[in-house]
C-alpha positions in Angstrom: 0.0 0.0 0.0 1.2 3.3 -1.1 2.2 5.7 2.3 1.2 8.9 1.2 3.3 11.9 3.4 1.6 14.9 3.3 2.6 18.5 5.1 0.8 18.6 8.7 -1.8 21.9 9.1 -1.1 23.9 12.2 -4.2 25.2 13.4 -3.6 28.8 12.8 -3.4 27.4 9.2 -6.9 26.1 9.3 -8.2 29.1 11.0 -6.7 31.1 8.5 -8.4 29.1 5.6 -11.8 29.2 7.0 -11.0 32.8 7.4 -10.7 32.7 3.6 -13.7 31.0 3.2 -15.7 33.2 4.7 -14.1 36.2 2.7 -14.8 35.0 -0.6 -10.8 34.5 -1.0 -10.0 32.1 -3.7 -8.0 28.9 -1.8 -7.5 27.5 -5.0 -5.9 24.6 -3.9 -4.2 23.1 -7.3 -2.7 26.5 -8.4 -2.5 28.1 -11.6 -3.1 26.2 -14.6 -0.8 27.6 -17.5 -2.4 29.8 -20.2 -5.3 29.8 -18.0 -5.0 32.0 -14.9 -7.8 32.7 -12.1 -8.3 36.3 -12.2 -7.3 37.8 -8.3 -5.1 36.6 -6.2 -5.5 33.0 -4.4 -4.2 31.4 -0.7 -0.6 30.2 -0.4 -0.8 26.4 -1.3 0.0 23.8 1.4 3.4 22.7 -0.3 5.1 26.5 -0.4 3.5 27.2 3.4 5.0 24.4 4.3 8.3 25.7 3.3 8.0 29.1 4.4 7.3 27.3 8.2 10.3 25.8 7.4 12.4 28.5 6.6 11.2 30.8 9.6 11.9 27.9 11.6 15.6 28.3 10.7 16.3 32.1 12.0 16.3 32.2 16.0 15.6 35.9 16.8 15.1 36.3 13.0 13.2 38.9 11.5 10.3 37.8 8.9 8.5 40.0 6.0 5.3 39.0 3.7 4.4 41.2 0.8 0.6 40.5 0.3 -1.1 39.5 3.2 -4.3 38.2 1.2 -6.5 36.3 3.8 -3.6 35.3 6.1 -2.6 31.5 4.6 0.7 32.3 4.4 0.8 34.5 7.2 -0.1 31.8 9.4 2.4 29.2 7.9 5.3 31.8 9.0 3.7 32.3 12.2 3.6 28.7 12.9 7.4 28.3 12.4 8.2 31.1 14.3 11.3 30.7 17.1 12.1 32.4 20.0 12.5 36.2 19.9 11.5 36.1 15.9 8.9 38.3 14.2 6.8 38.8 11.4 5.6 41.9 9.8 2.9 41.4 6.7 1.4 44.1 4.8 -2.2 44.1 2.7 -2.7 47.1 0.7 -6.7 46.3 0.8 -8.5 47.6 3.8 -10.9 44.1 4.0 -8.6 42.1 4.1 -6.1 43.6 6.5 -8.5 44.4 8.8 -9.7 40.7 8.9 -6.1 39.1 9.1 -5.6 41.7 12.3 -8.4 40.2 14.0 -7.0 36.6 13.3 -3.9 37.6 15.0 -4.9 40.1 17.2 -3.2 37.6 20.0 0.4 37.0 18.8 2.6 39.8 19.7 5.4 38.4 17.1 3.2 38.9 14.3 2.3 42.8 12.9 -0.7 43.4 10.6 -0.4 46.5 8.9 -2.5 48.4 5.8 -0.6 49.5 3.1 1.7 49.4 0.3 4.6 46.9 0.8 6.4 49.3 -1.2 6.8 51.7 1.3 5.7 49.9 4.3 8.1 47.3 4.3 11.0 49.2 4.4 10.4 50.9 7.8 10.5 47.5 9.3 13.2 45.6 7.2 15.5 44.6 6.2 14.3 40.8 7.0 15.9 37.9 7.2 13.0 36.2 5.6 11.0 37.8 2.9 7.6 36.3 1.0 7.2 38.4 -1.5 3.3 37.9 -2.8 1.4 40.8 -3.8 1.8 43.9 -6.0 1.9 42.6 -9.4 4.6 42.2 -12.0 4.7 46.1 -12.1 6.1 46.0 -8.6 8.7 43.6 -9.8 10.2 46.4 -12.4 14.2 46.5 -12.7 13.6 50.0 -11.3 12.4 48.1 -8.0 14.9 45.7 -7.4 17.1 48.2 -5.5 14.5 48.5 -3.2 13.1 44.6 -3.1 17.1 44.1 -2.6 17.4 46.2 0.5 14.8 44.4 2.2 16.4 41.5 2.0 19.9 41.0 4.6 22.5 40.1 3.1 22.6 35.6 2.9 18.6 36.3 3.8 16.3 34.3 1.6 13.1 36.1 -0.9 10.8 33.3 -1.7 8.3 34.2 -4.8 6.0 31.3 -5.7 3.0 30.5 -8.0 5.2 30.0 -11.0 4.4 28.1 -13.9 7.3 25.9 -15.0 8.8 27.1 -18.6 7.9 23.1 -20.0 4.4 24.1 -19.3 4.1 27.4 -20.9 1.6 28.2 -23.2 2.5 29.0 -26.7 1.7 32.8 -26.1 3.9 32.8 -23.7 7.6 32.3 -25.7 9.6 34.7 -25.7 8.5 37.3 -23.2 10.8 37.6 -19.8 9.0 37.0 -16.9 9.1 39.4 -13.9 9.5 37.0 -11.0 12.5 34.4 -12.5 14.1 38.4 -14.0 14.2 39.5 -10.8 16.2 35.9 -9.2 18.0 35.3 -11.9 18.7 38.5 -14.1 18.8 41.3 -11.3 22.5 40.2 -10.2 21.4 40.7 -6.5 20.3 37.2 -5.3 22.1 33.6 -6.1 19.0 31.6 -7.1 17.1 28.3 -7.8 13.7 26.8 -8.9 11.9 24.5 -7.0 8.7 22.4 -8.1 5.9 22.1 -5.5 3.9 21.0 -7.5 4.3 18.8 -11.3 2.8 22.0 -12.7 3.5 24.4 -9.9 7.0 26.4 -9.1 8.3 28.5 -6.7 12.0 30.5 -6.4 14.6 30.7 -3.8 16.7 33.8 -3.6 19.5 33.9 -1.5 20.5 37.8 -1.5 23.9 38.0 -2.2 26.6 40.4 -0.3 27.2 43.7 -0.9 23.9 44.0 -3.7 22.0 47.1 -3.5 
């Protein structure tokens, strides 16, 4: 018989997913199909909150950052891997849904709600150690960004951008034009990088900022 292992669900992750529920956020628990895109954004899938527990888990003390709160799935994952002393600070630029993920954690003092832009609101608080960069579009991902999505990163800290599609899977009408996400990893010459499949049709990226970029 096949043993099928499978990423455990804190609590505050299922909290955080009935939370979506009731919002109207779109879980979308298989991801993006290629050529074929949900319009809005969607929940962090179990496989890439799983890892972002993970990495959290890693920084004692650290200090963790989320771009794109959405309903709080990913928020939560971070907040379960939490270790002694460590934060996390995640920004929503929609009202709603800020306001709702502040009442989920209204009780953890090592995790900081707040309404904005991550474009300006993240800085204040950064750099971080950890950073989930999910919201803002690919316009926020323009080369005249990544000085900025570089300095919120410490130097050997790790960006995480997920919900790619890998390149074997793209559409057609896709050839030939750069994407933002795999620009900014592998073209920006301010992280060391590689892609990860979560997924068989579902890829994220590690970025490990390198010295010295700016």
């Amino acid at each position: 018989m096949r043993i099928r292992y499978e990423p455990e669900i804190p609590q505050l992750v299922t909290a955080a997913k009935r939370l979506a529920a009731t919002l109207g956020f779109d879980l979308r628990p298989h991801g993006n199909v290629a050529g074929n895109h949900a319009p809005g954004p969607s929940a962090c899938l179990d496989e890439v909150g799983s890892l972002l527990m993970v990495l959290a888990a890693t920084r004692q003390g650290g200090r963790m950052g989320e771009a794109g709160t959405g309903a709080g799935v990913g928020t939560a994952w971070m907040a379960s891997g939490l270790r002694s002393g460590a934060t996390l600070v995640t920004v929503e630029i929609d009202p709603e849904l800020a306001t709702a993920a502040e009442r989920l954690y209204s009780e953890r003092d090592d995790v900081e709600v707040v309404q904005g832009d991550w474009l300006n609101a993240l800085s204040p608080r950064g750099p971080f150690d950890v950073l989930f960069l999910d919201g803002g579009g690919s316009e926020a991902l323009s080369p005249s960004n990544w000085p900025l999505i570089a300095s919120l990163v410490v130097p050997g800290g790790i960006l995480v951008l997920d919900d790619l599609t890998p390149e074997r899977l793209w559409p057609e009408s896709w050839w030939g034009k750069p994407d933002p996400k795999r620009e900014l990893a592998f073209r920006s010459g301010r992280f060391r990088s590689t892609e990860l499949l979560v997924r068989p049709d579902v890829a994220l990226l590690l970025a490990v900022r390198s010295d010295g970029a700016e």
